[in-house]
PyMOL commands that place a pseudoatom at each C-alpha (Angstrom):
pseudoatom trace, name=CA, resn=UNK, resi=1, chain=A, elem=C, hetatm=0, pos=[91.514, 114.024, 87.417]
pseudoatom trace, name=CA, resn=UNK, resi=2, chain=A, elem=C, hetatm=0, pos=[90.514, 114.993, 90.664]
pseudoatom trace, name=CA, resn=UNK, resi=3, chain=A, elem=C, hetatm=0, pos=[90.881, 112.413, 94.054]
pseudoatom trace, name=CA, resn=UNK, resi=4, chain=A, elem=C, hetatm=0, pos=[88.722, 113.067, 96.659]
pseudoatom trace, name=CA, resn=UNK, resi=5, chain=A, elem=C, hetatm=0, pos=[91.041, 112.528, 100.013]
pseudoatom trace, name=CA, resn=UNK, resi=6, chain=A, elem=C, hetatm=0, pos=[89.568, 111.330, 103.039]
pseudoatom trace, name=CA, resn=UNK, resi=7, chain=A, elem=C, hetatm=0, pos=[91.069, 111.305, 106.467]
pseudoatom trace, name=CA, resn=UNK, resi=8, chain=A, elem=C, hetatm=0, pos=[91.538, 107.875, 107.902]
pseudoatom trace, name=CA, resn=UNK, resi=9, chain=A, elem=C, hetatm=0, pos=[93.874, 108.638, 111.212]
pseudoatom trace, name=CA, resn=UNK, resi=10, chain=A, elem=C, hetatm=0, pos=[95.404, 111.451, 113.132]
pseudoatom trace, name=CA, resn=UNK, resi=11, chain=A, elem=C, hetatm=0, pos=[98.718, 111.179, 115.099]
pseudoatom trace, name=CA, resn=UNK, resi=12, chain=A, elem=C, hetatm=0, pos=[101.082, 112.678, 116.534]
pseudoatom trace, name=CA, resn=UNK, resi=13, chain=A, elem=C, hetatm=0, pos=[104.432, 113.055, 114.919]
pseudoatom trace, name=CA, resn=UNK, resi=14, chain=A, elem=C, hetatm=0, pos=[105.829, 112.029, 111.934]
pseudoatom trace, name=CA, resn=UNK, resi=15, chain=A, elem=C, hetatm=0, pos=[107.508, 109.257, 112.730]
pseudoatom trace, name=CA, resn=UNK, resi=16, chain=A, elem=C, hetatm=0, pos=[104.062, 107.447, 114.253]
pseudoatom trace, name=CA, resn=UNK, resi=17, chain=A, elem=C, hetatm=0, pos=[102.856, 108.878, 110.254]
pseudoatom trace, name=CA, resn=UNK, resi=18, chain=A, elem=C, hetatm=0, pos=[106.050, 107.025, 108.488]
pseudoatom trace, name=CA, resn=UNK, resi=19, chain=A, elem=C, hetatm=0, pos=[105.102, 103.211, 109.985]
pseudoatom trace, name=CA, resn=UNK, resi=20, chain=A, elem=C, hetatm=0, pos=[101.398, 104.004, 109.028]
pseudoatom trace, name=CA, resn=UNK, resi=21, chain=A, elem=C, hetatm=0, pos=[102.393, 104.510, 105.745]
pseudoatom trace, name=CA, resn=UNK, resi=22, chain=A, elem=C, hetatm=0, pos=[104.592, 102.035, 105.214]
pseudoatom trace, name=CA, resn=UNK, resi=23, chain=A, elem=C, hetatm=0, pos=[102.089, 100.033, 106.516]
pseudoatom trace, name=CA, resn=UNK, resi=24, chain=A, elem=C, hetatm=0, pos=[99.635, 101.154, 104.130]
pseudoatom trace, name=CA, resn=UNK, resi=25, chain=A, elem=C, hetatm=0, pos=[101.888, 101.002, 101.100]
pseudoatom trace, name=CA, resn=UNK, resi=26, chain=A, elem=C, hetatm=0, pos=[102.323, 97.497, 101.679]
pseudoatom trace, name=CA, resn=UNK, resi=27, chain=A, elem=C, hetatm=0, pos=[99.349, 97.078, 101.280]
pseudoatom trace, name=CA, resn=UNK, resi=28, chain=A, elem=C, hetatm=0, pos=[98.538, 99.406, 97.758]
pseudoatom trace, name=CA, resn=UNK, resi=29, chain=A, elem=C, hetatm=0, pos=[97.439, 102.052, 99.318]
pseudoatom trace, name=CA, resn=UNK, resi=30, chain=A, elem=C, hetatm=0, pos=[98.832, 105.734, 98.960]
pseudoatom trace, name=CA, resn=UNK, resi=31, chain=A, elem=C, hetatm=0, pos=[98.669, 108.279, 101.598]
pseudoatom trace, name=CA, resn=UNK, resi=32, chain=A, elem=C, hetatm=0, pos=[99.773, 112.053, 101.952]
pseudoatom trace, name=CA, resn=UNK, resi=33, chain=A, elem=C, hetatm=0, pos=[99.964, 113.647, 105.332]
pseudoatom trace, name=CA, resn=UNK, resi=34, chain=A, elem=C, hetatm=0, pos=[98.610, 117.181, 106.328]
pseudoatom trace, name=CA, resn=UNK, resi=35, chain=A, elem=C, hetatm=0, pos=[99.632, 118.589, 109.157]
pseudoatom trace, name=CA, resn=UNK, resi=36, chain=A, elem=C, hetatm=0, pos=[100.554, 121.922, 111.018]
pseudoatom trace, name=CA, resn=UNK, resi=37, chain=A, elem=C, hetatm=0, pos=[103.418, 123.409, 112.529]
pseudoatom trace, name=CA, resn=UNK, resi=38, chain=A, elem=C, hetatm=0, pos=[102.772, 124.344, 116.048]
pseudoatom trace, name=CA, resn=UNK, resi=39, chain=A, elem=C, hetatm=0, pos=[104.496, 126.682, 118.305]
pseudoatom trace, name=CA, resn=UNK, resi=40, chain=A, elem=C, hetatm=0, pos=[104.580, 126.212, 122.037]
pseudoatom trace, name=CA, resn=UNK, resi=41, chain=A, elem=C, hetatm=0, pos=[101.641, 123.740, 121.916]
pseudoatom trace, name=CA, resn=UNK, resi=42, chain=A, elem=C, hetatm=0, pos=[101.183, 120.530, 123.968]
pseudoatom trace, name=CA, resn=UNK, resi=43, chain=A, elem=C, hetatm=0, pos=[102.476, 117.896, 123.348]
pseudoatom trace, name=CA, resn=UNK, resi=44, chain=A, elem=C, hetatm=0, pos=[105.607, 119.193, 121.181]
pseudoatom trace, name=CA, resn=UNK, resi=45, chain=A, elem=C, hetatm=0, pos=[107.027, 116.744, 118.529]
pseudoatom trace, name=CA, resn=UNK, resi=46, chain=A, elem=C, hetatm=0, pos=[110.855, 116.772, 117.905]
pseudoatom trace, name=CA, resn=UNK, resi=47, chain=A, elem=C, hetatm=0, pos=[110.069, 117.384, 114.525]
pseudoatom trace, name=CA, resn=UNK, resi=48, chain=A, elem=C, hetatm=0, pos=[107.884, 120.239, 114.727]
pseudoatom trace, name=CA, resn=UNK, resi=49, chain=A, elem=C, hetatm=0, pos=[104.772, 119.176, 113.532]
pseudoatom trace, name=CA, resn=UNK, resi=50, chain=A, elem=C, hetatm=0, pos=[101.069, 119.385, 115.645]
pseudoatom trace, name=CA, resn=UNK, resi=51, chain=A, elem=C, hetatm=0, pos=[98.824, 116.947, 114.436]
pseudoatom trace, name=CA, resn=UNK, resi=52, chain=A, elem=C, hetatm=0, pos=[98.972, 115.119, 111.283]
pseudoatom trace, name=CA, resn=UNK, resi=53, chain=A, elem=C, hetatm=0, pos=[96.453, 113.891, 109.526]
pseudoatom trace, name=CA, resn=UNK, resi=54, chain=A, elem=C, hetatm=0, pos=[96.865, 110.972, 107.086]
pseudoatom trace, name=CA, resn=UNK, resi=55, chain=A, elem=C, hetatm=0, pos=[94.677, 111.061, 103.501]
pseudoatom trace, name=CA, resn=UNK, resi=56, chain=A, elem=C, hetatm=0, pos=[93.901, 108.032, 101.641]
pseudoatom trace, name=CA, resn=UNK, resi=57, chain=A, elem=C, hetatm=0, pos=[91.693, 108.222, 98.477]
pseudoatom trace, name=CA, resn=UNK, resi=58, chain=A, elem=C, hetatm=0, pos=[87.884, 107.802, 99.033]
pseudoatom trace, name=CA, resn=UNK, resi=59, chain=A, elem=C, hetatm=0, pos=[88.142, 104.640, 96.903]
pseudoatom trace, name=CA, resn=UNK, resi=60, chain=A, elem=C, hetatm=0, pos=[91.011, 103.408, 99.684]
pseudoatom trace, name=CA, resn=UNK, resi=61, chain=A, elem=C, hetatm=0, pos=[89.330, 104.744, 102.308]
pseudoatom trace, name=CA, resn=UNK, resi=62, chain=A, elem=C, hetatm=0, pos=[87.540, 101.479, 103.622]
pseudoatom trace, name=CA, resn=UNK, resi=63, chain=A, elem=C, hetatm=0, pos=[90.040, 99.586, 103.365]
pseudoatom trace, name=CA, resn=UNK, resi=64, chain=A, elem=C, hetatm=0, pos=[93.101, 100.776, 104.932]
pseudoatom trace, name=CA, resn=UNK, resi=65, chain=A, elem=C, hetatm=0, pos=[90.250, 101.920, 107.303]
pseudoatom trace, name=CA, resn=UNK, resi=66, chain=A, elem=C, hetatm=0, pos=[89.816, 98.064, 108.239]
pseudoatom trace, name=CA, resn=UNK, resi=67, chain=A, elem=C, hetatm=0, pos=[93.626, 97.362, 108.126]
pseudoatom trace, name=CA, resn=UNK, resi=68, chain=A, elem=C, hetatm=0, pos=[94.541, 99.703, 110.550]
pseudoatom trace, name=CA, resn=UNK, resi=69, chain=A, elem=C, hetatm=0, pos=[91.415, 99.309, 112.965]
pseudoatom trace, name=CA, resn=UNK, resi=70, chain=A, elem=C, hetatm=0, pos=[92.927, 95.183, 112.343]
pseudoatom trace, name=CA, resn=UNK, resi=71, chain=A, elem=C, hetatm=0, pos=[96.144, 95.885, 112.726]
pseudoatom trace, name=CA, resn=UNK, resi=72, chain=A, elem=C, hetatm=0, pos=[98.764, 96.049, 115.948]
pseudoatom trace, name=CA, resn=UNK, resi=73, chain=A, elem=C, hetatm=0, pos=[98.979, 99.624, 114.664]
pseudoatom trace, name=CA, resn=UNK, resi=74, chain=A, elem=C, hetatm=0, pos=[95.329, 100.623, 115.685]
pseudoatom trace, name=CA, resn=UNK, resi=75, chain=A, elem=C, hetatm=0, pos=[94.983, 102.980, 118.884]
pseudoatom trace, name=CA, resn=UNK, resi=76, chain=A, elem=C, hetatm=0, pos=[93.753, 101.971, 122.003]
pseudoatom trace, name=CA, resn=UNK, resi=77, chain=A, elem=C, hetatm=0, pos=[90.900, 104.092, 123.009]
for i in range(1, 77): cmd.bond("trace and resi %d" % i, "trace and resi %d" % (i + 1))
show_as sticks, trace
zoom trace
């Protein structure tokens, strides 16, 4: 079977990815990350990684969507 993923944040650094996760997982909903090494780019994580990009399913998408926009976790804009 094959899940459509859908993008539902961008941070960055993997720690900032780990709480969303968690945060997400205790709620049912799996995540993967995809992200990209960067070399010499602004800002620079500790661990290495640019900008990550967290996947939820398209069926999840909505609603972790809604939990993080409703959560202390969302991003001030």
């Amino acid at each position: 079977m094959d899940v459509k993923l859908r993008e539902v944040r961008r941070v960055w650094g993997l720690s900032e990815a780990e709480v969303i996760k968690s945060f997400l997982a205790s709620h049912g909903i799996t995540c993967i990350f995809r992200g990209e090494m960067v070399q010499a780019v602004y800002p620079i994580t500790v661990d290495g990684l640019g900008e990550i990009k967290i996947m939820v399913s398209e069926s999840d998408y909505e609603l972790a969507r809604d939990l993080l926009e409703n959560s202390s976790l969302s991003q001030e804009e």
